[in-house]
N, C-alpha and C positions, 0 to 999 in steps of 0.2 A: 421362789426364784424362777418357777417354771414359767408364772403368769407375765413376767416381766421380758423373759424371752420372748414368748409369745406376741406381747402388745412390741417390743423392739422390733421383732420379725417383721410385722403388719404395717409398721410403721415406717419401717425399712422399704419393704413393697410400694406401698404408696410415695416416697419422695423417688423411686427408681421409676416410678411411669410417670411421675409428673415432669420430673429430668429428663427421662425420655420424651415423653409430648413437647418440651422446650428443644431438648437438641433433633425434635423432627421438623418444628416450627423452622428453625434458624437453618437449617439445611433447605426446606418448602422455600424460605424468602433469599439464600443466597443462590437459589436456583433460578428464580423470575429474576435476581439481580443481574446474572450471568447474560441470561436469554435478551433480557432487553438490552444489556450489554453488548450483546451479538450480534442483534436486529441495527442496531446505531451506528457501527463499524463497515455494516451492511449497506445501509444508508449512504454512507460517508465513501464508501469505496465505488461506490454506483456515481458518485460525483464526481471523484476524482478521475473515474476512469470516463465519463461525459467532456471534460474539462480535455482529456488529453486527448480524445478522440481531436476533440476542435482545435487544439494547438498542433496535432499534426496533421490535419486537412487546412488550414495554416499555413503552415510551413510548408505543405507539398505546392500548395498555389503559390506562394512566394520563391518558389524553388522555379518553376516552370518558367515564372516570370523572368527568372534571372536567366534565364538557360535562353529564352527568347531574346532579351535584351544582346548577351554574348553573341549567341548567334547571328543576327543582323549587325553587330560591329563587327565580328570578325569578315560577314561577308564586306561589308564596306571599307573597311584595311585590312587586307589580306598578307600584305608583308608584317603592317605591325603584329597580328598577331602570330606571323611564324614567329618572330624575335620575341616576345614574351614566351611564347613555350617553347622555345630553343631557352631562352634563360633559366626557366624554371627548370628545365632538364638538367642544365648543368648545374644549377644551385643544389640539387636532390642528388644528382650522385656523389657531387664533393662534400656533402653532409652524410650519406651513405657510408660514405667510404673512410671517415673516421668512424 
């Protein structure tokens, strides 16, 4: 009965490192998984933040423009545009003030 322990034991050991080598393998590959995982999102976020850099250098020149545009009609009607922002004033505090 001793020999069977024995060879049980041995036998024991051997499927406990070969277990082991598989659950080092699958840790080894869910770690390059992760990484490249990592590098990709990296990738992608270098895009996205490229993308918005240019949608608000964009928007700031489409801003300017418009600020240019206003400016030269308000100098050219200079009453209409007190009476638009006399309007809008009074539109904003009676909406305020509910």
């Amino acid at each position: 009965m001793a020999t069977r322990t024995a060879k049980s034991t041995v036998s024991d050991t051997t499927d406990d490192t070969s277990s082991g080598d598989d659950i080092r393998a699958s840790i080894n590959g869910a770690q390059e998984e992760a990484a490249e995982d990592i590098d990709a999102i990296g990738d992608r976020l270098e895009a996205l933040e490229q993308q918005l850099r240019q949608a608000g250098d964009h928007l700031l020149e489409n801003a300017k423009t418009l600020t240019a545009a206003a400016s030269k009609q308000m100098q050219l009607h200079p009453l209409a545009a007190f009476g638009v922002a006399f309007l809008a004033g009074l539109t904003a505090a009676r909406l305020l003030r509910r």
